[in-house]
C-alpha positions in Angstrom: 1.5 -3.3 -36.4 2.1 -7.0 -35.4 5.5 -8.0 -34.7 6.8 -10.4 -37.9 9.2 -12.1 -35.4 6.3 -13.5 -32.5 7.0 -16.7 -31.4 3.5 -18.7 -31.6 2.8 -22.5 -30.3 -0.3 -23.8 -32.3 -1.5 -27.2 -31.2 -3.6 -29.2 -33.8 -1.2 -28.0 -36.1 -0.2 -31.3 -38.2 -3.1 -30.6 -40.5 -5.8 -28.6 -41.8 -6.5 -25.3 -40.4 -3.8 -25.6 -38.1 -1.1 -26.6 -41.0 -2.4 -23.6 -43.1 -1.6 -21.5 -39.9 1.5 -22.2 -39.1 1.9 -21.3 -43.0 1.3 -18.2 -42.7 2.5 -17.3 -39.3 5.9 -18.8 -41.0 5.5 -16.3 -44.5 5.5 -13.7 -42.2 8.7 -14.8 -39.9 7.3 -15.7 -37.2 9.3 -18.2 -35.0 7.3 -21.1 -34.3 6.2 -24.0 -32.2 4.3 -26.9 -33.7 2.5 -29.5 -31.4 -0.3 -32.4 -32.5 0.1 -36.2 -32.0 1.5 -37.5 -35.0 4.9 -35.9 -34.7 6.0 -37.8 -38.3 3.3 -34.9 -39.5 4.6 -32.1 -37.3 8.4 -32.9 -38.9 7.4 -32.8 -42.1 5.8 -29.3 -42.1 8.7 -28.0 -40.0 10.9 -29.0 -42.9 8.5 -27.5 -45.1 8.5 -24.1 -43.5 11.5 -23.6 -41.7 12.1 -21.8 -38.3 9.9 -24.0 -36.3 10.6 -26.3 -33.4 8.0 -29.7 -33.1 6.9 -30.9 -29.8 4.5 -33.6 -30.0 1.5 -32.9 -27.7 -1.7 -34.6 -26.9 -4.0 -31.6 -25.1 -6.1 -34.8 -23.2 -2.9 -36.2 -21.3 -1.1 -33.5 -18.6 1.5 -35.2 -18.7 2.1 -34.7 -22.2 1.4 -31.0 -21.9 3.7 -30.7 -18.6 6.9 -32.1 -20.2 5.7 -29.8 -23.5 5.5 -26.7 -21.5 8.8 -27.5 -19.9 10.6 -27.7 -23.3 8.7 -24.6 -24.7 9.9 -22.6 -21.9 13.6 -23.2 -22.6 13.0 -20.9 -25.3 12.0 -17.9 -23.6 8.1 -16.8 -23.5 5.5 -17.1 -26.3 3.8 -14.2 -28.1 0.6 -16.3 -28.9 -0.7 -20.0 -28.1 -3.1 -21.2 -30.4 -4.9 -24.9 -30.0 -6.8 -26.2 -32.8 -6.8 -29.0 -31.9 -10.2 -31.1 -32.4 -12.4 -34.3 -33.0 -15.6 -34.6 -34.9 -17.8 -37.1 -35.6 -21.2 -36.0 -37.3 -24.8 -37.5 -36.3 -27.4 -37.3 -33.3 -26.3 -37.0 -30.3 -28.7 -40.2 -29.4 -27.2 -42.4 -32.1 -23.3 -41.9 -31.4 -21.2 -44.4 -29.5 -20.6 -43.1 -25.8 -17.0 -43.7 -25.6 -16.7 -41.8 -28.9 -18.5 -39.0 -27.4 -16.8 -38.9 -24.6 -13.4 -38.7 -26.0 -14.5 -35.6 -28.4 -15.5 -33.8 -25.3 -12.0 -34.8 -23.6 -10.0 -33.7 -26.4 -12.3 -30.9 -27.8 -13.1 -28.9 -24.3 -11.2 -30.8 -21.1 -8.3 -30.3 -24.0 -8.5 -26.5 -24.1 -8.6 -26.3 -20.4 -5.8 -27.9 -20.1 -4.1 -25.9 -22.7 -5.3 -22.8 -21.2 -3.6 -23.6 -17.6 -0.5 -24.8 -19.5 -0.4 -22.4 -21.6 -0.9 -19.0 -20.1 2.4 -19.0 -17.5 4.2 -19.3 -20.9 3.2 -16.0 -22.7 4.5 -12.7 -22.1 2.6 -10.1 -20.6 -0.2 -9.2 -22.8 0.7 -12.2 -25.1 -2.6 -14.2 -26.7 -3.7 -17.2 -25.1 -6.8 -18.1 -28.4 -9.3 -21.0 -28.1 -11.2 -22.6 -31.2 -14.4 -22.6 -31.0 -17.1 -23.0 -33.8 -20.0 -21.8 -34.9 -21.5 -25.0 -34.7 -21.4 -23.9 -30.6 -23.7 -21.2 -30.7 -27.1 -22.7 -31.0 -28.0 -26.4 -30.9 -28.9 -27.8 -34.5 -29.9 -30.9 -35.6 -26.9 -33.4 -36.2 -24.6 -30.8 -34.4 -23.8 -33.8 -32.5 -21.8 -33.8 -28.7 -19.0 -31.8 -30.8 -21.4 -29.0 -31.2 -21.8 -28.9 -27.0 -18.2 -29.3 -26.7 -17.6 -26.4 -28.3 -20.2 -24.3 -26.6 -18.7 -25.2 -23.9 -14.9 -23.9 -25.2 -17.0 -20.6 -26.1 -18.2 -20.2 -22.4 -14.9 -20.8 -21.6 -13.1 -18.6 -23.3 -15.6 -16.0 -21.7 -15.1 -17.0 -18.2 -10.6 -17.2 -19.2 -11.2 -13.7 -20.9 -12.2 -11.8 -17.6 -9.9 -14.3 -15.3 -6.7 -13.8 -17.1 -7.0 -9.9 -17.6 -5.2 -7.4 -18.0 -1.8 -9.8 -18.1 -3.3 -11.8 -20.9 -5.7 -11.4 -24.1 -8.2 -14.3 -24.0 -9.2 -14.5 -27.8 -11.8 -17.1 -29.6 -11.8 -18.6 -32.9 -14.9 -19.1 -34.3 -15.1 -21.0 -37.6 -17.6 -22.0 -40.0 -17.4 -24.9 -42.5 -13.5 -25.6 -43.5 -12.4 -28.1 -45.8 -10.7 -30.8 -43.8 -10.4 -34.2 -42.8 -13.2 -33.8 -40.3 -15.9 -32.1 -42.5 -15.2 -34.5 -44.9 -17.6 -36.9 -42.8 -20.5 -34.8 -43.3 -23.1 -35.5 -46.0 -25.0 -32.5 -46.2 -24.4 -29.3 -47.7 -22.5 -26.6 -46.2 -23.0 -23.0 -46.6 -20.2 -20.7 -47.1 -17.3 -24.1 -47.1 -13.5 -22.7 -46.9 -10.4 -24.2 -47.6 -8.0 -24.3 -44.8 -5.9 -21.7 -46.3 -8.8 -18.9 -46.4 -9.4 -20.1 -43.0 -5.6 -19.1 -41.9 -5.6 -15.5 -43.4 -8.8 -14.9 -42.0 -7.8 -16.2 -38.3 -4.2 -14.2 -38.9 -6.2 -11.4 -39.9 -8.3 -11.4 -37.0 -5.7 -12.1 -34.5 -3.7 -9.1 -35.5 -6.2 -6.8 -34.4 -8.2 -6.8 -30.6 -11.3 -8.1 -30.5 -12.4 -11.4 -28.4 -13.4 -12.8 -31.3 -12.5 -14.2 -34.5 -15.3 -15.8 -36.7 -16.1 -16.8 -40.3 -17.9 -16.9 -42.8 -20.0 -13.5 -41.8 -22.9 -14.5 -44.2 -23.0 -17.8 -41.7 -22.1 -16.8 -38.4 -24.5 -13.5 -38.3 -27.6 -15.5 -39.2 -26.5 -17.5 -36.1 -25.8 -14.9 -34.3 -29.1 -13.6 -34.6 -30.6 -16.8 -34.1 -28.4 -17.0 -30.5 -30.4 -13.9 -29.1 -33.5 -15.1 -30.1 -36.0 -16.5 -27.2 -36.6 -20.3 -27.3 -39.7 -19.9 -28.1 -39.4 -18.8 -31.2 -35.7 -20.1 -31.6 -36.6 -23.3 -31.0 -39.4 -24.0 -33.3 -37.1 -22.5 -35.9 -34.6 -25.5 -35.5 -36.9 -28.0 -35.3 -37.8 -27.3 -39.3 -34.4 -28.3 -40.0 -35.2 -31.9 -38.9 -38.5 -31.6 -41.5 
């Protein structure tokens, strides 16, 4: 039975999926601590939902996460640290700017490995340390963009954090589909099985109360993926290339 009174620290967690956590997490009593960069954001939802401390954080700057850390500590060890945090920008990866892509990798996988150091001397024995992911990260697509390598990249490591950080913590990955947000608002194509950020949150709280590495959404999306993940490239490959036809 999950304890009501965890203390969590979700980064990303001014807006979408991240807001609609820290939601729920606060229904439920859960005493919380709410990092992003816009702090005017951050205060606003801690006013909204009560029992929550902000700490404005920006995952690509250590120095921002060492003074963060230093503060979260001060009030005792965390049950779960959750980073959402992310940046997207949809297109081929040959058309995008290069500084734009480089900062998306900073902040979308450099970020969670720098949450994951900070982060983990903070929990509790057997407390949560839980990367996002996506299931944009499982195969290459066309259009899936350097943000669809960064996550692959946050999926490997959450593999290799899984097996370094056991038994003293759980390693967990979030794994979403399409979610309504700022970020998929960019995109101007159709996507299957779309969520709004609240779904998104009960599915993710859902999914975190019980063991398993991985937490991921919509099923009718991310099995087809799935399957396509364990397929050889030869037959993978010419399957994704009639996405670009």
């Amino acid at each position: 039975m999950p304890d009501p009174t965890e203390r969590i620290w979700i980064t990303g967690a001014s807006q979408g999926i991240g807001a609609a956590l820290a939601r729920a997490y606060a229904a439920r009593g859960a005493r919380l601590v709410l990092s992003a960069r816009s702090e005017e954001a951050l205060l606003a939802l801690a006013d909204e939902i009560g029992r929550a401390e902000v700490v404005p954080v920006d995952v690509a700057d250590l120095t921002s996460l060492a003074r963060a850390a230093a503060r979260i500590a001060e009030g005792g060890p965390l049950d779960k640290a959750i980073t959402l945090a992310a940046l997207y920008d949809p297109g081929k990866v040959t058309e995008i700017d290069p500084e734009t892509a480089a900062r998306i990798v900073t902040v979308n996988l450099t970020g969670a490995f720098h949450f994951a150091r900070t982060a983990a001397p903070l929990l509790r024995d057997g407390g949560d340390l839980v990367l996002t992911g996506s299931v944009a990260g499982y195969v290459g697509l066309p259009q899936g963009q350097i943000y669809s390598a960064s996550k692959a990249g946050v999926i490997n490591l959450a593999e290799t954090l899984r097996a370094e950080l056991a038994p003293r913590v759980a390693v967990r990955l979030i794994s979403p589909g399409f979610v309504d947000t700022r970020l998929t608002e960019r995109n101007d194509f159709a996507m299957p099985g779309l969520l709004q950020p609240d779904e998104a949150a009960r599915r993710i709280l859902r999914g975190l109360d019980g063991r398993r590495f991985e937490v991921h959404f919509p099923r009718r999306l991310t099995w087809p993926l799935k399957l396509l993940r364990s397929m050889s490239y030869g037959l993978s490959l010419r399957l994704t290339a009639r996405l670009v036809r």
